[in-house]
VOPAGU-2260 file (C-alpha; in pm, 1 decimal, decimal comma):
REM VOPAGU-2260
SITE   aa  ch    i         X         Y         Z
SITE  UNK   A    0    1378,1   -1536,3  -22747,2
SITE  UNK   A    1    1134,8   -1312,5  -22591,0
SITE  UNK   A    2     832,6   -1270,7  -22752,8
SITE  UNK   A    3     826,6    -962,4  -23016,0
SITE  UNK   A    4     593,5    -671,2  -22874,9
SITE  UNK   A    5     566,1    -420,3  -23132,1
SITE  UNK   A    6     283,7    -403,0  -23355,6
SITE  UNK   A    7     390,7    -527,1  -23743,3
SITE  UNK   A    8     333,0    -161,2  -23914,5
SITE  UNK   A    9     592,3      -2,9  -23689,1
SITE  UNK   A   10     863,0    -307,8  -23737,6
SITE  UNK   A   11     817,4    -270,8  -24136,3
SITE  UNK   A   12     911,6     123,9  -24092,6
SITE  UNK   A   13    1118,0      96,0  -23757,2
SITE  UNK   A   14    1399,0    -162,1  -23987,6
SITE  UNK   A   15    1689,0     -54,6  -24261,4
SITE  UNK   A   16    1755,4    -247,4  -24508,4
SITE  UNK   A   17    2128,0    -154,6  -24450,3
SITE  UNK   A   18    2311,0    -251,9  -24216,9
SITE  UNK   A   19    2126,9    -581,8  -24242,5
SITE  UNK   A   20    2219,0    -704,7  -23930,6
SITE  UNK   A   21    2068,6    -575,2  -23571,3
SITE  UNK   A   22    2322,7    -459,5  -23302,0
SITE  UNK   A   23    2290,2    -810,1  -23172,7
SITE  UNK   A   24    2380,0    -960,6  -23480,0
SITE  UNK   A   25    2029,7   -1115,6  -23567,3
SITE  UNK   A   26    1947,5   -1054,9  -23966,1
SITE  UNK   A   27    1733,6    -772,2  -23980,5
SITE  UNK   A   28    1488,0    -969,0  -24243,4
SITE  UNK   A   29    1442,6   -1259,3  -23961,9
SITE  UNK   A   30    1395,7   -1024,1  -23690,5
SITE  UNK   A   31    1061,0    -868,4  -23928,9
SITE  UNK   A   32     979,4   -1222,6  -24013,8
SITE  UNK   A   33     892,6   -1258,2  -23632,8
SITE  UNK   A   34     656,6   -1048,5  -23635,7
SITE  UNK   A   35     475,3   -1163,6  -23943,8
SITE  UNK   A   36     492,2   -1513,0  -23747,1
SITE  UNK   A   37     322,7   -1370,0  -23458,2
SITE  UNK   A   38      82,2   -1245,2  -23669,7
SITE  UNK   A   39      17,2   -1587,8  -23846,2
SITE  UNK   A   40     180,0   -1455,3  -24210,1
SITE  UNK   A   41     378,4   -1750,5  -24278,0
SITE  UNK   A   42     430,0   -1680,2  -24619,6
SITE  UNK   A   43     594,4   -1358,3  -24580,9
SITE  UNK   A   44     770,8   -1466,9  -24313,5
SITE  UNK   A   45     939,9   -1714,9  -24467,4
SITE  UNK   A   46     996,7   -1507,7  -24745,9
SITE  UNK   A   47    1219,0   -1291,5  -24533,9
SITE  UNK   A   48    1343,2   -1571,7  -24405,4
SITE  UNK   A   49    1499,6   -1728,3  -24714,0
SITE  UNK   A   50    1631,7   -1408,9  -24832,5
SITE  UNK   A   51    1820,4   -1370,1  -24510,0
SITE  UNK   A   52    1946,6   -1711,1  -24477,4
SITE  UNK   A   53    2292,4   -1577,9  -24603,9
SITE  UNK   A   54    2305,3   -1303,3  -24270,3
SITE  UNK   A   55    2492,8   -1461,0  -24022,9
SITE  UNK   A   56    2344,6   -1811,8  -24091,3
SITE  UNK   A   57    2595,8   -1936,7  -23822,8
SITE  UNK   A   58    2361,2   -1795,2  -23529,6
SITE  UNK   A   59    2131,5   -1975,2  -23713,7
SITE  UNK   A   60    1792,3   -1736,0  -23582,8
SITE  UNK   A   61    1645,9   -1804,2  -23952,4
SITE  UNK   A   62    1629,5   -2224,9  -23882,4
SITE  UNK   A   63    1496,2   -2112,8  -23534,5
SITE  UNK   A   64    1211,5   -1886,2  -23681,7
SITE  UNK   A   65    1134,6   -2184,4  -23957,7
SITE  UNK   A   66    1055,0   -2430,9  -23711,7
SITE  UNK   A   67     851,7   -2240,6  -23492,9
SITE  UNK   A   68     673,5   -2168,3  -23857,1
SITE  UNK   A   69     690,0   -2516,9  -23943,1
SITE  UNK   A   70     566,7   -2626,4  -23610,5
SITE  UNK   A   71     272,3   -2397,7  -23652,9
SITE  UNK   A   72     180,8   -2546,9  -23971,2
SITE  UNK   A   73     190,1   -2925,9  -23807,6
SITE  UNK   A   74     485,0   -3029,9  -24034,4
SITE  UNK   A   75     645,0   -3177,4  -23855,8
SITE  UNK   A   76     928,9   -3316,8  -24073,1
SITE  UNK   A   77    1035,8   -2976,0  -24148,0
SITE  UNK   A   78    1008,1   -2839,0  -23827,0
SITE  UNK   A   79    1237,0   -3133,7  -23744,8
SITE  UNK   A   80    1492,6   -3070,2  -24000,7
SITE  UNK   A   81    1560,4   -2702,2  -23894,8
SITE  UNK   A   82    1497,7   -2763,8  -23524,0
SITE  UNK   A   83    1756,9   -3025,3  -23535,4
SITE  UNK   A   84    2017,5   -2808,0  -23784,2
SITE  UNK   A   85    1980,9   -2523,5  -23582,0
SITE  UNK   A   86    2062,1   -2721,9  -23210,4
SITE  UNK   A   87    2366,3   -2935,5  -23319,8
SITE  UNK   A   88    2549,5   -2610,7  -23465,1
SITE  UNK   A   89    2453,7   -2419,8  -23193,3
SITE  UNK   A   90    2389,1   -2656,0  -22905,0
SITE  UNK   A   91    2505,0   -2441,5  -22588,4
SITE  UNK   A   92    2135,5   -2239,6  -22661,7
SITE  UNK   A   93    1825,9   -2322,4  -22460,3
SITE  UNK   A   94    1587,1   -2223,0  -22664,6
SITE  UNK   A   95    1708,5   -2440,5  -22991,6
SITE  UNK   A   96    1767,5   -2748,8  -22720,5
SITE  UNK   A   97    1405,0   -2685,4  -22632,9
SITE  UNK   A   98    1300,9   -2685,3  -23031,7
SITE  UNK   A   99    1506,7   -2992,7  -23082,8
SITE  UNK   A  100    1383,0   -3199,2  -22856,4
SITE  UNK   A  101    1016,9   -3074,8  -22924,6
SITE  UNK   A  102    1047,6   -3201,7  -23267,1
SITE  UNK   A  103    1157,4   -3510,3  -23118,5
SITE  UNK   A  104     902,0   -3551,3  -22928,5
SITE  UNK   A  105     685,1   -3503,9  -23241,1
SITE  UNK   A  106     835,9   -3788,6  -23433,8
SITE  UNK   A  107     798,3   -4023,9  -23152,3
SITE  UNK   A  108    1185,5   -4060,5  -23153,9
SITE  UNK   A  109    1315,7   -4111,4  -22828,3
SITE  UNK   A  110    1679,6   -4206,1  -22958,4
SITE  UNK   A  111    1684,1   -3826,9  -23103,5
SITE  UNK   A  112    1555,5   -3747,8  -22754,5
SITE  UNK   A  113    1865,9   -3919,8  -22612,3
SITE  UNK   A  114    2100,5   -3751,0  -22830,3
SITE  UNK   A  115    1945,0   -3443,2  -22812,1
SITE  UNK   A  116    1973,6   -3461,1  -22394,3
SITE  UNK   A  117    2368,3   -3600,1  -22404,8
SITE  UNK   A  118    2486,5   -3304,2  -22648,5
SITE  UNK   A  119    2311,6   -3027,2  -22449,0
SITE  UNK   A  120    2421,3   -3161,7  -22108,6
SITE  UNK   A  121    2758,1   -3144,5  -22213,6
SITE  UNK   A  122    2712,1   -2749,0  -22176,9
SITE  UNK   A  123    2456,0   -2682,9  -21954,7
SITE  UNK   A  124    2377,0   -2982,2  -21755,4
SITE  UNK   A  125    2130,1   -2901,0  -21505,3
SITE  UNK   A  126    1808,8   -2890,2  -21319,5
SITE  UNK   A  127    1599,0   -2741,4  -21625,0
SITE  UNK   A  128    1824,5   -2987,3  -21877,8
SITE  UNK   A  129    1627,5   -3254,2  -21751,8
SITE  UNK   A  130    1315,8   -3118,3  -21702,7
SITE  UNK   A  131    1271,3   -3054,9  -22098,9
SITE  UNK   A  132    1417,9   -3395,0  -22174,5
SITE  UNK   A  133    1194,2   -3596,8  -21914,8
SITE  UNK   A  134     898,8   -3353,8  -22097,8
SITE  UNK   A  135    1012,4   -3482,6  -22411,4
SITE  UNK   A  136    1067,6   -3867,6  -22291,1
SITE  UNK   A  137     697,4   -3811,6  -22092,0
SITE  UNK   A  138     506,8   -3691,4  -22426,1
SITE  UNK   A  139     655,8   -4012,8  -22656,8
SITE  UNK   A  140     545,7   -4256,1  -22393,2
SITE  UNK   A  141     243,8   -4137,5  -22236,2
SITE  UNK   A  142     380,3   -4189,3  -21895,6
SITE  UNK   A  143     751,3   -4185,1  -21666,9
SITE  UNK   A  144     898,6   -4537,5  -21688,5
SITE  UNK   A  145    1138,2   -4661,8  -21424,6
SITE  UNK   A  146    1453,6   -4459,4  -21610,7
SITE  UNK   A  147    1343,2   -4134,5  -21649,6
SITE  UNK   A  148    1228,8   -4221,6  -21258,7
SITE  UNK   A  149    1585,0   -4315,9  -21209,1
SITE  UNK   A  150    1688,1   -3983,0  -21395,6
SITE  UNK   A  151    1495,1   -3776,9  -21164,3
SITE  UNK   A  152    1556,7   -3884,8  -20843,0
SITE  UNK   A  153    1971,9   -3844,7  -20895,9
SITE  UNK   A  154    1931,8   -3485,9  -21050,4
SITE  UNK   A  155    1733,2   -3363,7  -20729,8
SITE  UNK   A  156    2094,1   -3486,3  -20570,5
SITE  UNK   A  157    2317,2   -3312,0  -20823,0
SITE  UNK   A  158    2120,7   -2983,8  -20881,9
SITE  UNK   A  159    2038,2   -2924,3  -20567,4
SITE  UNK   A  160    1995,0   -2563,8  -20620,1
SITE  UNK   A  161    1767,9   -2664,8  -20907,3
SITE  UNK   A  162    1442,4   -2735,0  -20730,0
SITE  UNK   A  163    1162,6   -2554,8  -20932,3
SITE  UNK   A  164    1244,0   -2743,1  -21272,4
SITE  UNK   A  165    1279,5   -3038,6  -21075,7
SITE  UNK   A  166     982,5   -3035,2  -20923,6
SITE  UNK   A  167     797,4   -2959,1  -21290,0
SITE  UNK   A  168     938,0   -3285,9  -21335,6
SITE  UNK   A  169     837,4   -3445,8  -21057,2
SITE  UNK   A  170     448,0   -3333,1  -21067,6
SITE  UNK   A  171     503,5   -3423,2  -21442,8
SITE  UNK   A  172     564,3   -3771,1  -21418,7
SITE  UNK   A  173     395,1   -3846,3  -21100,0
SITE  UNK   A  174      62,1   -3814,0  -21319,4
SITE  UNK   A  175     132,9   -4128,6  -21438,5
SITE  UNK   A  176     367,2   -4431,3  -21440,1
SITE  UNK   A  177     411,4   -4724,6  -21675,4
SITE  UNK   A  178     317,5   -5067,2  -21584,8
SITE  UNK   A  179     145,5   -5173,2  -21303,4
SITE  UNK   A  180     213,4   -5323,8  -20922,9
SITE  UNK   A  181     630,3   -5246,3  -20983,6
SITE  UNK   A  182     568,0   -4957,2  -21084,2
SITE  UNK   A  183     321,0   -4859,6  -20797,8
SITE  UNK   A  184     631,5   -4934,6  -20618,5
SITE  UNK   A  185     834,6   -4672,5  -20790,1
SITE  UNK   A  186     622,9   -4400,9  -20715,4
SITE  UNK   A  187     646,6   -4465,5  -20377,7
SITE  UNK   A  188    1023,0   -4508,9  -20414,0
SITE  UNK   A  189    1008,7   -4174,2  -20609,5
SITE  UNK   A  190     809,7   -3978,2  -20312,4
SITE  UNK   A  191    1066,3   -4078,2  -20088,0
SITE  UNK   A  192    1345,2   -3966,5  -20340,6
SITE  UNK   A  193    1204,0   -3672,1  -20395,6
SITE  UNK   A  194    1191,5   -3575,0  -19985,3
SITE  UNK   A  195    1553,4   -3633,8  -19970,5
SITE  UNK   A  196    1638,5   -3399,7  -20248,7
SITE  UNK   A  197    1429,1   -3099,9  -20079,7
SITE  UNK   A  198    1649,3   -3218,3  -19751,3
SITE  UNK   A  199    1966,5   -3202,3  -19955,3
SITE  UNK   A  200    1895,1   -2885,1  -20082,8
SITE  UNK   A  201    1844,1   -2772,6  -19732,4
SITE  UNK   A  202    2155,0   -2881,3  -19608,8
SITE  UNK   A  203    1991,6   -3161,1  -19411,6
SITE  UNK   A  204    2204,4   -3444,8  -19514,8
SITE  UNK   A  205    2155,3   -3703,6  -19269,3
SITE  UNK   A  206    1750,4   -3664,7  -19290,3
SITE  UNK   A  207    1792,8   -3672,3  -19688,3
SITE  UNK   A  208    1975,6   -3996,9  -19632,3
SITE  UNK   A  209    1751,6   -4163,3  -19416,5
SITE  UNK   A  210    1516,4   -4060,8  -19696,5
SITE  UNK   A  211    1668,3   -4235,9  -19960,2
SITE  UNK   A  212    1747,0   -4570,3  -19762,2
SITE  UNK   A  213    1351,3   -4565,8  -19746,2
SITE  UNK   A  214    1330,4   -4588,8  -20111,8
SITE  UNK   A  215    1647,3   -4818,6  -20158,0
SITE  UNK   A  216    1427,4   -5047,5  -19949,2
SITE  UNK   A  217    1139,1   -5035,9  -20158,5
SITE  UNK   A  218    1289,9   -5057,3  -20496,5
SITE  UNK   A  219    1656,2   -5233,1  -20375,7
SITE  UNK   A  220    1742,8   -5300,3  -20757,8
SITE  UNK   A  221    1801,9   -4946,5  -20843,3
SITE  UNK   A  222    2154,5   -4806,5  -20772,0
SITE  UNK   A  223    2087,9   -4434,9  -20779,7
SITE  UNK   A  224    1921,7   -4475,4  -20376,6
SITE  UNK   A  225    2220,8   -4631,7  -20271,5
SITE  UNK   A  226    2469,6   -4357,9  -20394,1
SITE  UNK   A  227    2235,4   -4109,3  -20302,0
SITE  UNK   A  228    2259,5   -4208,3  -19956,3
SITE  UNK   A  229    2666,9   -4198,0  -19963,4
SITE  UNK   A  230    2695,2   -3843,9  -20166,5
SITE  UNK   A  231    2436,2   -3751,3  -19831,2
SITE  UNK   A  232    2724,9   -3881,8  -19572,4
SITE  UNK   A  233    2989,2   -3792,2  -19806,5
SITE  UNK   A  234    2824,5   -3399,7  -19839,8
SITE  UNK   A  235    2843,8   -3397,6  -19447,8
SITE  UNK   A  236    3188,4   -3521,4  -19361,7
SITE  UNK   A  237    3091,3   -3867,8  -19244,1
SITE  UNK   A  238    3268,7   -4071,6  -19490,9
SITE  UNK   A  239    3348,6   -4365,1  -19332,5
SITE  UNK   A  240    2980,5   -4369,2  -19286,6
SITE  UNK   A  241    2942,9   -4342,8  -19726,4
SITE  UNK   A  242    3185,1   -4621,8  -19805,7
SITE  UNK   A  243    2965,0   -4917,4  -19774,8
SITE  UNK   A  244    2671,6   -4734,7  -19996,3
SITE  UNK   A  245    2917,8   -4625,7  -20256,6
SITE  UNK   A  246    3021,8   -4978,5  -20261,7
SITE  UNK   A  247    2692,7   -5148,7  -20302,7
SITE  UNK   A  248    2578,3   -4896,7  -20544,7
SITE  UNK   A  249    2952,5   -4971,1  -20758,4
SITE  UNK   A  250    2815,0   -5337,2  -20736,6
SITE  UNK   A  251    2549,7   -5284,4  -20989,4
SITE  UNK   A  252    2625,6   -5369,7  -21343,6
SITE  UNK   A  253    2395,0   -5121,7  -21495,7
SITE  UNK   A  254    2591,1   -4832,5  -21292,5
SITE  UNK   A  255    2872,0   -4750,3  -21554,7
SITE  UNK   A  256    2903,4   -4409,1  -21493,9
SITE  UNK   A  257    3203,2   -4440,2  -21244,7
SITE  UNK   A  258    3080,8   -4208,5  -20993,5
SITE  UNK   A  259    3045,6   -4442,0  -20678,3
SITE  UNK   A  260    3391,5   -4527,5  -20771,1
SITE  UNK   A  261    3519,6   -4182,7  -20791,1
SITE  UNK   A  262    3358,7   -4046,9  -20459,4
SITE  UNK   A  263    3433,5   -4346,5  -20254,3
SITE  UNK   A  264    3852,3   -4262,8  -20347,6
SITE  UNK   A  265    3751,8   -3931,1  -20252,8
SITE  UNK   A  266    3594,2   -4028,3  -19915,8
SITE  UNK   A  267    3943,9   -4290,5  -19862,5
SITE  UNK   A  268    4160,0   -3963,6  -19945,4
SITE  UNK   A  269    3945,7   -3766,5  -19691,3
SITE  UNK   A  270    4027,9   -4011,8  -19418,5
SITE  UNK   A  271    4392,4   -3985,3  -19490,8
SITE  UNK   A  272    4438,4   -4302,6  -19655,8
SITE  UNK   A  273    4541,1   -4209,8  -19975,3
SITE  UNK   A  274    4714,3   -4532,8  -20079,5
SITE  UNK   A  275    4393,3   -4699,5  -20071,0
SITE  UNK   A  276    4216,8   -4435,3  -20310,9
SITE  UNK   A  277    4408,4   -4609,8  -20618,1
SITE  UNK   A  278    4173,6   -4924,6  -20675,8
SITE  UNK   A  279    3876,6   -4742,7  -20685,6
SITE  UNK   A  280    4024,7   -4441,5  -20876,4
SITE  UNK   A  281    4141,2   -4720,7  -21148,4
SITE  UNK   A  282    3781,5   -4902,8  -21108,5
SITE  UNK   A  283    3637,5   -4515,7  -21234,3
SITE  UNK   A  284    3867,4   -4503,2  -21494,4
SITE  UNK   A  285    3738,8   -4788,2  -21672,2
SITE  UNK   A  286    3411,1   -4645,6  -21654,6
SITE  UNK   A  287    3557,2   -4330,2  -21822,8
SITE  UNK   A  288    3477,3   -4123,0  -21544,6
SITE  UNK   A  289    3572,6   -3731,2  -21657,9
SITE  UNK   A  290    3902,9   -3616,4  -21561,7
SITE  UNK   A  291    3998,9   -3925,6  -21342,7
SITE  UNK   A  292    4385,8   -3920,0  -21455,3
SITE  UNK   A  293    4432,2   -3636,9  -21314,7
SITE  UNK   A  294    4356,4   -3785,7  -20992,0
SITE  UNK   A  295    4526,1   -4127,4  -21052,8
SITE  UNK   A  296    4865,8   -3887,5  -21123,4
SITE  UNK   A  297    4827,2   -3746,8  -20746,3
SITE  UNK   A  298    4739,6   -4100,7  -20571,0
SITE  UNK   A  299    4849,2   -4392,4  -20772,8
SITE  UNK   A  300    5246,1   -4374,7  -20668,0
């Protein structure tokens, strides 16, 4: 989705009519109609548009071109319908995940946002995944509230690798924080978070947990410290060591995602007691952790 770099006169000339489609397989119409975007000629833009919408409308390029026209029009309904028509046909693309939850963001829907973030994710979860969808979440608020805190701080632990979209984030929503003394707390919590996810990605486990048993002591209700400290000792082969913070983090009825479950069978199979991994490998399941019967087939005998 680069942007287009010819000038308009030599895309009118440079174009068949026939074949209509580009050797990517991008209408040729829509692939003209950027450039009378760029050049702020809606009109004949979407003219193109519509008479290309039968080309290949399962790339859908033509909804992605309409929104960005819609978008620059301020209508935001429109640029809505086609962002949002475009991303759940085609949801493995960045570009139309970015346009979807833009147009979220717009309509001050944060459910959208949600579903928006939980389709994408389930194709290319990452580092920059949640960077546009804390954007998004930041924009409809007007600040970072103690979940998309929450969401932060664990993706510096899972995308490691991912640092420069997470720290986007970070500088993002450390500009400002919903509510008041708690939350003051948070951002504390959130500085220390944020240390131990640079130390993670560094390979320095034990310093990374150290970090986030700082900020389990300053916010102690939230989970997502307390398993980030155990995936640390778990990451560097003390395991023993993780078992107690994988426990108190499984003790927390907001954390339903199974994981503390999962790696603490994973730590008990890593110490060679296998017959012990099946409670907690059952406790995952019922959390619908991903792919957990496979595991409950090798250690549940």
């Amino acid at each position: 989705d680069a942007d287009p770099k010819m000038a308009l006169d030599e895309v009118k000339d440079a174009f068949p009519m026939f074949p209509n489609l580009s050797t990517s397989t991008l209408p040729i119409k829509a692939l003209v109609a950027r450039y009378y975007f760029r050049d702020k000629m809606y009109d004949e833009s979407m003219r193109l548009l519509n008479e290309s919408d039968h080309v290949n409308p399962a790339l859908h390029y033509n909804d992605f071109i309409k929104t960005a026209i819609f978008a620059a029009k301020q209508n935001f309904d429109s640029t809505a319908f086609y962002a949002y028509r475009a991303f759940y046909n085609w949801p493995r693309a960045t570009s139309y995940y970015k346009n979807a939850l833009f147009a979220a963001a717009k309509k001050k829907d944060t459910v959208e946002i949600n579903k928006v973030y939980n389709v994408y994710k389930k194709y290319r979860d990452g580092g920059e995944a949640v960077n546009q969808y804390l954007m998004a979440m930041y924009e409809v608020k007007g600040g970072a509230d103690k979940n998309m805190i929450n969401i932060l701080d664990s993706a510096f632990v899972h995308f490691p690798k991912d640092t420069v979209p997470l720290l986007n984030a970070k500088n993002l929503l450390s500009r400002g924080v919903l509510g008041n003394q708690a939350n003051g707390q948070v951002v504390v919590s959130n500085q220390f978070s944020a240390e131990g996810g640079k130390l993670f990605a560094k390979g320095k486990y034990t310093q990374a947990a150290n970090m986030y048993m700082k900020a389990s002591a300053i916010e102690p209700n939230n989970y997502t410290h307390y398993e980030n400290v155990a995936i640390c000792y778990y990451t560097n082969k003390n395991f023993e060591k993780s078992i107690p913070y994988f426990d108190k983090a499984a003790s927390f009825a907001n954390n339903n995602t199974g994981k503390s479950e999962f790696f603490k069978a994973m730590s008990l199979v890593a110490m060679g007691k296998n017959s012990d991994a099946c409670g907690p490998l059952q406790a995952a399941k019922k959390k619908n952790y991903p792919d957990i019967d496979k595991y409950i087939a090798m250690y549940c005998k």
